[in-house]
BALOBA-1460 file (C-alpha; in Angstrom, 3 decimals):
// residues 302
<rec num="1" residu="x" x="-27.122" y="-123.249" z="0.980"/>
<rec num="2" residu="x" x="-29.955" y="-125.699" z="1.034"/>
<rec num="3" residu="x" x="-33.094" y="-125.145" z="2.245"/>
<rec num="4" residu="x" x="-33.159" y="-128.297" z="4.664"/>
<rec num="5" residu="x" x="-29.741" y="-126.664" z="6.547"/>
<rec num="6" residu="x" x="-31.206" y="-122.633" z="6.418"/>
<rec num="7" residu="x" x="-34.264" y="-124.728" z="8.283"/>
<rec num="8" residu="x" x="-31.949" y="-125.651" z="10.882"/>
<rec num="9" residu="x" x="-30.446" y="-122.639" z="11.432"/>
<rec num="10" residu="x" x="-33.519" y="-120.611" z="11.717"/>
<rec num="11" residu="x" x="-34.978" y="-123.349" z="13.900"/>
<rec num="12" residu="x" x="-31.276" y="-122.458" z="15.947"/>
<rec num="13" residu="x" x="-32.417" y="-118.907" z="16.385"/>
<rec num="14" residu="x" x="-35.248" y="-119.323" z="17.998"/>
<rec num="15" residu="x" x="-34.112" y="-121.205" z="20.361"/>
<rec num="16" residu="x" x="-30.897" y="-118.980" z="20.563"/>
<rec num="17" residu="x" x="-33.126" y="-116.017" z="20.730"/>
<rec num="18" residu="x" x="-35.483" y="-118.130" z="23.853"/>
<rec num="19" residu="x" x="-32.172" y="-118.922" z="25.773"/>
<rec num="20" residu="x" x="-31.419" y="-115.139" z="25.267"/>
<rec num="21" residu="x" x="-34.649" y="-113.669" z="26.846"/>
<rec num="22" residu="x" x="-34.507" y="-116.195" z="29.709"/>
<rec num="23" residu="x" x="-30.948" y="-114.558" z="30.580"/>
<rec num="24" residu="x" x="-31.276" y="-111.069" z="29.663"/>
<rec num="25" residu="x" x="-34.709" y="-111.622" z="32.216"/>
<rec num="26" residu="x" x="-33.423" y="-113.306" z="34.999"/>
<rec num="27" residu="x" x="-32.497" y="-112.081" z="38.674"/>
<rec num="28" residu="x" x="-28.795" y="-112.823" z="37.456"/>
<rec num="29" residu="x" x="-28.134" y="-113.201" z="34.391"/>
<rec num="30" residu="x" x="-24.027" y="-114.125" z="34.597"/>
<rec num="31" residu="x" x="-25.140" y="-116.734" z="37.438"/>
<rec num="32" residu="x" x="-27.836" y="-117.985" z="35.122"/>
<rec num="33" residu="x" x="-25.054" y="-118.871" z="32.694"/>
<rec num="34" residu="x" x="-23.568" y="-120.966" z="35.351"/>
<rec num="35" residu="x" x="-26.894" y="-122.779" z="35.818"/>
<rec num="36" residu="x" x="-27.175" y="-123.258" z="32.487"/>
<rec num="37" residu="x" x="-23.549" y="-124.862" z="31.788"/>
<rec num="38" residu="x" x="-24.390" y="-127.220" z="34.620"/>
<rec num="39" residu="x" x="-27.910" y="-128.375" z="33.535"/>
<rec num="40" residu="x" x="-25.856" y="-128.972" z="29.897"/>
<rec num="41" residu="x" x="-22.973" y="-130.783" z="31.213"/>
<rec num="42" residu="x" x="-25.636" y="-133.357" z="32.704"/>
<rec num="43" residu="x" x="-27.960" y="-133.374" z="29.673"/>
<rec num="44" residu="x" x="-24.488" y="-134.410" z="27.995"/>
<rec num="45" residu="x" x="-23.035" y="-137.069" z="30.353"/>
<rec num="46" residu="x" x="-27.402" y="-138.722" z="29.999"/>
<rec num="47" residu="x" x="-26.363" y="-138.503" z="25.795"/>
<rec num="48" residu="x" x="-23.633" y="-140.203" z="26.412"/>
<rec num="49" residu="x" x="-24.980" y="-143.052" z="28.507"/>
<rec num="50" residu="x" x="-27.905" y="-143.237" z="26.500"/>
<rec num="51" residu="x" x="-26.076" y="-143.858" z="22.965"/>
<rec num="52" residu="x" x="-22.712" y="-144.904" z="24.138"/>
<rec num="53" residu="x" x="-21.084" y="-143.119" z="21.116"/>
<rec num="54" residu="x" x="-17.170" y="-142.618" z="21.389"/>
<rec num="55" residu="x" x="-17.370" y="-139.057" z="22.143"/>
<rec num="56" residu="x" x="-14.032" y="-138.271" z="21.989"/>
<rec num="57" residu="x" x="-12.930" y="-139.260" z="18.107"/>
<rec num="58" residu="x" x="-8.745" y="-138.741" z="18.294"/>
<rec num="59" residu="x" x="-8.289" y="-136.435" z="15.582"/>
<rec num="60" residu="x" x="-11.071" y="-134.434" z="16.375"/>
<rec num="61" residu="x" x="-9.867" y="-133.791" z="20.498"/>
<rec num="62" residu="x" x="-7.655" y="-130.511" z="20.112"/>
<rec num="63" residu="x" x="-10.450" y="-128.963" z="18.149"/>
<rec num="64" residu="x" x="-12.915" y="-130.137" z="20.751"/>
<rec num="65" residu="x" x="-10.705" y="-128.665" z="23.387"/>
<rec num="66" residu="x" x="-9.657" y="-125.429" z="22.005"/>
<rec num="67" residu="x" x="-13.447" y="-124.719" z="20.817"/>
<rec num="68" residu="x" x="-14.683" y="-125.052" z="24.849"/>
<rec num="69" residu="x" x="-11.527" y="-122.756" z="25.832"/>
<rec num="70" residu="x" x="-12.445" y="-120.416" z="23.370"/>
<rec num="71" residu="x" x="-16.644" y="-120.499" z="24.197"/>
<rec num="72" residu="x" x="-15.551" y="-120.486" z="27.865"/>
<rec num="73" residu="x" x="-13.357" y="-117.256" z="27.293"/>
<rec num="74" residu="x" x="-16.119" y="-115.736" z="25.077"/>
<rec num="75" residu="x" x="-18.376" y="-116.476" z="28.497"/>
<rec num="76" residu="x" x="-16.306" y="-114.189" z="30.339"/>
<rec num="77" residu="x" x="-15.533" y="-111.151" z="28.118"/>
<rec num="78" residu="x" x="-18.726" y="-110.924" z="27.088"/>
<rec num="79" residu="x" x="-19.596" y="-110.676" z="31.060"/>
<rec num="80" residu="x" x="-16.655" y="-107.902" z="31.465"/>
<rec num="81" residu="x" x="-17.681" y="-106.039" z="27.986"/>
<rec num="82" residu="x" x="-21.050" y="-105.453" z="29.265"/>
<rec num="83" residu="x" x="-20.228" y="-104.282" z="32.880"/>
<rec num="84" residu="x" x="-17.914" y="-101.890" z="31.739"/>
<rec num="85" residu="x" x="-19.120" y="-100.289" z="28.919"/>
<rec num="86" residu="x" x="-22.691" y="-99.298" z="27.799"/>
<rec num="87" residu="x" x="-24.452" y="-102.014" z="25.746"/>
<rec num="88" residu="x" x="-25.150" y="-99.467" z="22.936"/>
<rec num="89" residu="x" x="-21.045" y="-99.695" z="22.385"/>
<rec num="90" residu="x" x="-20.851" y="-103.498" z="23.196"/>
<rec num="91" residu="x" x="-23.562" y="-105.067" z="20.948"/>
<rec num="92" residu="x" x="-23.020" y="-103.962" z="17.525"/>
<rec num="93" residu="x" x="-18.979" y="-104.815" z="17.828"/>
<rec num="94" residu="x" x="-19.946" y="-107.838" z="19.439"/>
<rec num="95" residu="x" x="-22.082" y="-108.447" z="16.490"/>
<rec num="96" residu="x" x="-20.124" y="-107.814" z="13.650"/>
<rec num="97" residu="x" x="-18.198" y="-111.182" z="13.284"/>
<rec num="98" residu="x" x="-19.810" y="-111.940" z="10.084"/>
<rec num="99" residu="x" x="-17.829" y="-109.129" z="8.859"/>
<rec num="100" residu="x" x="-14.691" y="-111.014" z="9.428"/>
<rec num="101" residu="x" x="-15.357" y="-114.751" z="9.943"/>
<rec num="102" residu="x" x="-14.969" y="-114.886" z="5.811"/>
<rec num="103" residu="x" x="-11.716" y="-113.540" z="5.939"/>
<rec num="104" residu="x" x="-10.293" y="-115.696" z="8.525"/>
<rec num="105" residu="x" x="-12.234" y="-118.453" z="6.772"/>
<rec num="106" residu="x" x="-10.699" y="-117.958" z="3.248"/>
<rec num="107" residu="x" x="-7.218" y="-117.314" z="4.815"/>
<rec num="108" residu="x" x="-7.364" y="-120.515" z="7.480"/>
<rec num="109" residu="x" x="-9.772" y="-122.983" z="5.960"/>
<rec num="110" residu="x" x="-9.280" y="-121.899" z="1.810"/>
<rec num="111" residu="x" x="-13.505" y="-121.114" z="1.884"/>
<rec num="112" residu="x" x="-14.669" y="-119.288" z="-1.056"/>
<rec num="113" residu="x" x="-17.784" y="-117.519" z="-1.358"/>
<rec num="114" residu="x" x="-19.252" y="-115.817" z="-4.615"/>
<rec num="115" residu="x" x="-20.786" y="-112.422" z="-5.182"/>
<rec num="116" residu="x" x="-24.106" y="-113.734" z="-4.598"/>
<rec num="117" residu="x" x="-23.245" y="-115.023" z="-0.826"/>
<rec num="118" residu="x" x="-21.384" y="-112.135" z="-0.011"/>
<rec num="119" residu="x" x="-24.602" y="-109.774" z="-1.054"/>
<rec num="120" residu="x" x="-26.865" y="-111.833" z="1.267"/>
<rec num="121" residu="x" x="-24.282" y="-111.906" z="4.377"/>
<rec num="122" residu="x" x="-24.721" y="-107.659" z="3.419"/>
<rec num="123" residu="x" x="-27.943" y="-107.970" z="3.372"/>
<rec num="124" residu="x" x="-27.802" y="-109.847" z="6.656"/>
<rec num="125" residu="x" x="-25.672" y="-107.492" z="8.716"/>
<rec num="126" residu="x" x="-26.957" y="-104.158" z="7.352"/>
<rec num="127" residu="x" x="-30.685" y="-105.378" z="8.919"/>
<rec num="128" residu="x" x="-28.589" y="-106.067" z="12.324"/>
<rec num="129" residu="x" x="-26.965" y="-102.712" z="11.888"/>
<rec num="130" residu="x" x="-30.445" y="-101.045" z="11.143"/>
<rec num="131" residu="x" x="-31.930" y="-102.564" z="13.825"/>
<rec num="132" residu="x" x="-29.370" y="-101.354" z="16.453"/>
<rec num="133" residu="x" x="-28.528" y="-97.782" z="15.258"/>
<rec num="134" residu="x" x="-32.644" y="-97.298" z="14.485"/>
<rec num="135" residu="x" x="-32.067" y="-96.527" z="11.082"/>
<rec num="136" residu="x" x="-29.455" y="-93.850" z="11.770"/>
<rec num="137" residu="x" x="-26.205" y="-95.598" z="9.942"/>
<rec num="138" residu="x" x="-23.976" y="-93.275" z="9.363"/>
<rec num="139" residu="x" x="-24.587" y="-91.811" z="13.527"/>
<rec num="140" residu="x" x="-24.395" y="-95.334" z="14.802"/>
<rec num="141" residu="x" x="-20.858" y="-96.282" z="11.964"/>
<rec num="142" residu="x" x="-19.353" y="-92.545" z="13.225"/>
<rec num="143" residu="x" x="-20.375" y="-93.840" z="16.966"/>
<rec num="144" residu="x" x="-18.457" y="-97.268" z="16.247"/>
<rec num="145" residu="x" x="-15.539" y="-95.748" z="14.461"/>
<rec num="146" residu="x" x="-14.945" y="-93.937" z="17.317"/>
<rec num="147" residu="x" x="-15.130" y="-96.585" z="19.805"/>
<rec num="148" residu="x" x="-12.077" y="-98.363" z="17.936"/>
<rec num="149" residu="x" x="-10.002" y="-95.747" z="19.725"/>
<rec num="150" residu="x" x="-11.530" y="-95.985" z="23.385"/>
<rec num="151" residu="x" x="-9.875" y="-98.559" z="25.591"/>
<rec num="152" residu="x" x="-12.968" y="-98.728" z="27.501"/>
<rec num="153" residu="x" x="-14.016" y="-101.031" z="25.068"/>
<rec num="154" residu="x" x="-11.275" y="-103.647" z="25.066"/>
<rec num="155" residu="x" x="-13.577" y="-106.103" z="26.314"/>
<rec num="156" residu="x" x="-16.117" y="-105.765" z="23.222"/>
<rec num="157" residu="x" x="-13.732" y="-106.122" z="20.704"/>
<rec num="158" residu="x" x="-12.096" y="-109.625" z="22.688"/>
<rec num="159" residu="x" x="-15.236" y="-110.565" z="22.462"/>
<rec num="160" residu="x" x="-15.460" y="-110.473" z="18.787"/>
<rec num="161" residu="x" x="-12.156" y="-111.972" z="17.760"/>
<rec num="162" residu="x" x="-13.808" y="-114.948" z="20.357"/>
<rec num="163" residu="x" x="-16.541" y="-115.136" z="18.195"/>
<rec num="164" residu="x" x="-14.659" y="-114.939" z="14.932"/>
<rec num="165" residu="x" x="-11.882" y="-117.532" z="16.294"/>
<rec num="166" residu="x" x="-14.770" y="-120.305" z="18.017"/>
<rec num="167" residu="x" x="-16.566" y="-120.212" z="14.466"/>
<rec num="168" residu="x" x="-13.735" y="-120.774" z="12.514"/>
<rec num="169" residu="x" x="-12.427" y="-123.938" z="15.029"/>
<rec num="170" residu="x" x="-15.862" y="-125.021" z="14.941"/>
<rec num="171" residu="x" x="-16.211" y="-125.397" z="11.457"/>
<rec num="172" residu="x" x="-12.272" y="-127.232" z="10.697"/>
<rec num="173" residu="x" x="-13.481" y="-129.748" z="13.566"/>
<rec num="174" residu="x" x="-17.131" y="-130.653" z="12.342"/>
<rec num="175" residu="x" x="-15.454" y="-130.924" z="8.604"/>
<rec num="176" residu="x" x="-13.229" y="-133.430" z="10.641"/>
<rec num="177" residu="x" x="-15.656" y="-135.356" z="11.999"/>
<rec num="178" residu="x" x="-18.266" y="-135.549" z="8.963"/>
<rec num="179" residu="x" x="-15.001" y="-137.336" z="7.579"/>
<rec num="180" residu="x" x="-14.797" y="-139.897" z="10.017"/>
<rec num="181" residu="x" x="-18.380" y="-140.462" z="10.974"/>
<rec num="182" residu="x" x="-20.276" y="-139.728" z="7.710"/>
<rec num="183" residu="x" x="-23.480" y="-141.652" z="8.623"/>
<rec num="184" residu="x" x="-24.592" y="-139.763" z="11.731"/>
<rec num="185" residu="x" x="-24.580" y="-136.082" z="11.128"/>
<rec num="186" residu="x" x="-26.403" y="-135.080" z="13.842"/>
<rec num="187" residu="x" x="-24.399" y="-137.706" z="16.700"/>
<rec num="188" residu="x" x="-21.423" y="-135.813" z="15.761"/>
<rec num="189" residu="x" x="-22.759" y="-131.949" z="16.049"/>
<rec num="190" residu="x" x="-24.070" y="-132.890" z="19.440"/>
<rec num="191" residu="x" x="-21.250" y="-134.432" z="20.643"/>
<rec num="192" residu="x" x="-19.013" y="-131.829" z="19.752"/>
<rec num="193" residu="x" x="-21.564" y="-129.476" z="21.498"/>
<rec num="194" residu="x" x="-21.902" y="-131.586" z="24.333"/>
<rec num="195" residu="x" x="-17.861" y="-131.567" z="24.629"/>
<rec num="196" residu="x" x="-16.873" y="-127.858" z="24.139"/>
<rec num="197" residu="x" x="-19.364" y="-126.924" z="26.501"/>
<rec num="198" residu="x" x="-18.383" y="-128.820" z="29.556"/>
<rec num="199" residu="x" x="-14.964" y="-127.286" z="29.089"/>
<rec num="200" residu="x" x="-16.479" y="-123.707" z="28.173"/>
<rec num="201" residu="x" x="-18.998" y="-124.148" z="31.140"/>
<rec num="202" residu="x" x="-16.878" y="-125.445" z="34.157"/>
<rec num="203" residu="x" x="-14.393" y="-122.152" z="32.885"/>
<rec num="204" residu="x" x="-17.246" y="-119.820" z="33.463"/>
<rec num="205" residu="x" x="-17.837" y="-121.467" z="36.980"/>
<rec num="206" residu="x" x="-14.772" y="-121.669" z="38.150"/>
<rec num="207" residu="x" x="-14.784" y="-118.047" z="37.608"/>
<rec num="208" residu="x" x="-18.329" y="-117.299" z="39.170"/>
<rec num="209" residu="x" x="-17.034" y="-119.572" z="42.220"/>
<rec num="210" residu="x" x="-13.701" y="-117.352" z="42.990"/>
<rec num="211" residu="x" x="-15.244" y="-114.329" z="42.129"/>
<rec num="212" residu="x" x="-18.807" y="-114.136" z="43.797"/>
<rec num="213" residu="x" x="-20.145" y="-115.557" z="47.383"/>
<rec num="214" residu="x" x="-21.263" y="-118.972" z="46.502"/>
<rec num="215" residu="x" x="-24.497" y="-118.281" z="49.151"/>
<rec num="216" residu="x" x="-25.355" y="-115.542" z="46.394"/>
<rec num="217" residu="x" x="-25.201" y="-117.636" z="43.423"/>
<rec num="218" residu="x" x="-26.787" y="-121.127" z="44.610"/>
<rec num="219" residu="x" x="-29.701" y="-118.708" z="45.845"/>
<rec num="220" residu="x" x="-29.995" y="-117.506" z="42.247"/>
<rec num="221" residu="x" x="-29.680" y="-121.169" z="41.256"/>
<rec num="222" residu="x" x="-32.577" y="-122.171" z="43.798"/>
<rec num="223" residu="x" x="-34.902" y="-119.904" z="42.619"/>
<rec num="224" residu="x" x="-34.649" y="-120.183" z="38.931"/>
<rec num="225" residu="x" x="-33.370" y="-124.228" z="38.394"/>
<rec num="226" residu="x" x="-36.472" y="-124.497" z="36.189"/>
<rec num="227" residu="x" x="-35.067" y="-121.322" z="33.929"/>
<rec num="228" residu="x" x="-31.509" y="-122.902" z="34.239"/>
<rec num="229" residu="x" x="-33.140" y="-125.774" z="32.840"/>
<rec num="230" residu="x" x="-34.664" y="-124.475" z="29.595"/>
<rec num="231" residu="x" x="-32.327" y="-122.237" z="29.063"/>
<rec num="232" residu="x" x="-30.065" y="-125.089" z="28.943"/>
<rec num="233" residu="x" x="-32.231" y="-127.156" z="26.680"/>
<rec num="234" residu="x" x="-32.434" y="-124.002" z="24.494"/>
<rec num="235" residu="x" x="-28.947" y="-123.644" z="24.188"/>
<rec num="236" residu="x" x="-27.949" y="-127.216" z="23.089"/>
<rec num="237" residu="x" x="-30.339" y="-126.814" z="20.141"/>
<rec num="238" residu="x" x="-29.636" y="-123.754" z="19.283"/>
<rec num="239" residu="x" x="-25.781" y="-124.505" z="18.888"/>
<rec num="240" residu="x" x="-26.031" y="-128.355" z="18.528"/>
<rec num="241" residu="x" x="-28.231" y="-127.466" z="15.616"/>
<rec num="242" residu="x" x="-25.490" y="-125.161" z="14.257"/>
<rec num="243" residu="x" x="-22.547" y="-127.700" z="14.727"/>
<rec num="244" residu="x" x="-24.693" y="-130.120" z="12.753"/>
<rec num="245" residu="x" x="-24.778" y="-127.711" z="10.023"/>
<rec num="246" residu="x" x="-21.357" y="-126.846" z="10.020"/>
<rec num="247" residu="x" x="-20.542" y="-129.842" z="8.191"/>
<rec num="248" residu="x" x="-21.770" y="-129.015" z="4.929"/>
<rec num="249" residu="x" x="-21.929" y="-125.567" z="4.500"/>
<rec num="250" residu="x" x="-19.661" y="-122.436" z="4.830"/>
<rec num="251" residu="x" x="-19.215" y="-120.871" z="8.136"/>
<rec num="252" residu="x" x="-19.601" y="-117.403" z="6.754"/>
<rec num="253" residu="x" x="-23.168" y="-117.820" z="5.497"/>
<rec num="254" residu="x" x="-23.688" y="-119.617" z="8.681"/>
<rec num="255" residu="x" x="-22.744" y="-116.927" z="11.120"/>
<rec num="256" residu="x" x="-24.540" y="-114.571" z="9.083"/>
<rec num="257" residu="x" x="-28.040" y="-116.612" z="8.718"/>
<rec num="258" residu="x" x="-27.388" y="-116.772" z="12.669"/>
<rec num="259" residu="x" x="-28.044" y="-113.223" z="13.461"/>
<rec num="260" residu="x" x="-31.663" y="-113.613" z="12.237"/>
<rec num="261" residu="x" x="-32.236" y="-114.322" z="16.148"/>
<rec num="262" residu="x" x="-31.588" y="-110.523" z="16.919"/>
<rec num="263" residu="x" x="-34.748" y="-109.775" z="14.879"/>
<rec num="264" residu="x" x="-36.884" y="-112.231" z="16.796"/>
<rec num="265" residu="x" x="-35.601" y="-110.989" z="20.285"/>
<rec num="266" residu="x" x="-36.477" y="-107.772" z="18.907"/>
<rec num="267" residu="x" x="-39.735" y="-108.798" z="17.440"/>
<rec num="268" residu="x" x="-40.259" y="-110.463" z="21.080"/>
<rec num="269" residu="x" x="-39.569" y="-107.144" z="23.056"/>
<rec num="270" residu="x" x="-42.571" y="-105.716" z="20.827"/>
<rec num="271" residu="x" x="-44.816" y="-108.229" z="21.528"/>
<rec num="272" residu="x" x="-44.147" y="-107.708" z="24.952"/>
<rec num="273" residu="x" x="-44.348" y="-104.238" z="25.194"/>
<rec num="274" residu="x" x="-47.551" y="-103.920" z="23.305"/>
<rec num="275" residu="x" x="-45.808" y="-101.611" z="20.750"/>
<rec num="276" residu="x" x="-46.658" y="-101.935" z="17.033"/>
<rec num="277" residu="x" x="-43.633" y="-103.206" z="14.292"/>
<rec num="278" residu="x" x="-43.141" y="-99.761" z="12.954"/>
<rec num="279" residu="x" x="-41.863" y="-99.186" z="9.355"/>
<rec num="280" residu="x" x="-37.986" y="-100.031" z="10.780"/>
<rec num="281" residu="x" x="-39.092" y="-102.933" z="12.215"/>
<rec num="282" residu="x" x="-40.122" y="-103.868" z="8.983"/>
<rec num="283" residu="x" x="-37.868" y="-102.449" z="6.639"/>
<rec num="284" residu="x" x="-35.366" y="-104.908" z="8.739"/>
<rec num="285" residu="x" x="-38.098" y="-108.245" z="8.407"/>
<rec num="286" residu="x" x="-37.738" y="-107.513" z="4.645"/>
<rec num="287" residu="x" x="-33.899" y="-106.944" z="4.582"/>
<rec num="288" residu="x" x="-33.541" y="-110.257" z="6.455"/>
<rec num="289" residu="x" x="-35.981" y="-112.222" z="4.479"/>
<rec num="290" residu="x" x="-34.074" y="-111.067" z="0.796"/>
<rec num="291" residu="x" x="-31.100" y="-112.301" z="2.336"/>
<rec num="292" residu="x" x="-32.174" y="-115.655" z="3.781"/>
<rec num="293" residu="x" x="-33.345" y="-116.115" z="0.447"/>
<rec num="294" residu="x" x="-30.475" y="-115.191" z="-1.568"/>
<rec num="295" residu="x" x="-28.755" y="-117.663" z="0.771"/>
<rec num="296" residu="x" x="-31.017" y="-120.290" z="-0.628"/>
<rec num="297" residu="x" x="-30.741" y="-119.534" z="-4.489"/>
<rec num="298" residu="x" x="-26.695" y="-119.346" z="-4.144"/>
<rec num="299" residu="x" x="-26.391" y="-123.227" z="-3.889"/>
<rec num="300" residu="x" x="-29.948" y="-124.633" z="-4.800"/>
<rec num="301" residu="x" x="-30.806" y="-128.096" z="-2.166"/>
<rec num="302" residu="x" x="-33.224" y="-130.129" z="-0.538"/>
């Protein structure tokens, strides 16, 4: 991977890790989403009349479409994973996509990756994993194996196969549109943003709106429009900035490099705490850094 597109990415997690501490600390954090889906939807429609690009290429459409059904979907089971089963369950399932985004990617879209890619997407995931279980693996892999067999947890692992499916139609429709619009790399990944989210977004409000007293959520909304705001902002260029980068390298590294964001949340909770790093903490900054830069040695760029 080259060095200008794992820039990109990391520059993606921290503003995926921002949008991320702006929900997980809000009054609301599900109506928050809403917010944020609306603020995006109308930072889209001023992209639009701003660069009056043809947003809607033909052959790139169903992808478009079937990308905001599955973000919208991945909206909402995320929601019900997390209200019915303890986040210590929820989070390292809903995590582990890079585990199988290769496989669907090699079976679906014929990507190959070589030994070397495959030891830094380890590398990657066995930091996450470190981080979550707090250094006890084999506890937190016995604690995971046996949450395979609860159907409490139904919800968690929807939410990965979401995850696994959105990357994977995500990655056939920016190689789609690279092909037709070559010259304007980034046009294209925030389009395609801009369009999957208004149909992911109004999903997850139409929900919010038949599920929840709309006096509850636009008082949410009135007190934290400012929050909706950034979050929003954070969001498009933390996934606009990954769409972009879909279009030249494999999704598999991509997802991967992606969960350096857990670290910084992490890192973030620290700071804010006043607690030091601690040799974990560490251990899992090291971990991380090896395999961002494996990532860069594997296919030498800019």
């Amino acid at each position: 991977m080259s060095l200008a597109n794992i820039g990109l990415i990391l520059i993606s997690s921290v503003f995926h890790a921002l949008w991320n501490i702006l929900t997980q600390t809000s009054r609301h954090s599900t109506f928050l989403s809403g917010l944020k889906g609306i603020w995006i939807m109308a930072l889209g429609l001023g992209f639009y009349l701003l660069f009056d690009y043809q947003m809607f290429p033909p052959e790139v459409r169903l992808w478009m479409i079937l990308s905001g059904v599955l973000h919208g979907l991945y909206i909402l089971s995320l929601s019900r994973a997390y209200s019915s089963q303890d986040i210590s369950y929820v989070y390292p399932i809903a995590r582990s996509a890079p585990v199988f985004v290769p496989v669907f990617a090699w079976a679906l879209l014929g990507e190959r990756l070589d030994g070397f890619s495959f030891s830094s997407i380890g590398l990657i995931l066995l930091a996450v994993y470190l981080l979550h279980f707090e250094g006890h693996l084999i506890r937190g892999f016995k604690k995971l194996g046996e949450a395979i067999f609860h159907k409490d947890l139904r919800w968690a692992f929807i939410t990965l196969g979401l995850v696994v499916a959105y990357s994977v139609v995500d990655k056939r429709g920016m190689e789609i549109f690279i092909s037709i619009h070559p010259e304007q790399a980034f046009a294209n990944g925030f389009i395609f943003f801009f369009v999957e989210s208004a149909i992911g977004f109004s999903l997850c409000n139409l929900y919010l709106f038949g599920v929840f007293p709309r006096s509850d959520i636009f008082s949410v909304w009135k007190k934290e429009w400012r929050r909706g705001l950034v979050a929003g902002v954070a969001t498009l260029l933390s996934y606009g900035l990954i769409c972009v980068v879909l279009q030249f390298e494999a999704v598999s590294s991509v997802v991967a490099l992606r969960q350096t964001s857990v670290l910084m949340v992490v890192f973030w909770g620290a700071w804010r705490l006043g607690e030091p790093l601690g040799k974990q903490r560490l251990l899992v900054a090291v971990l991380m850094v090896i395999g961002v830069g494996m990532m860069s040695w594997t296919h030498p760029g800019v």
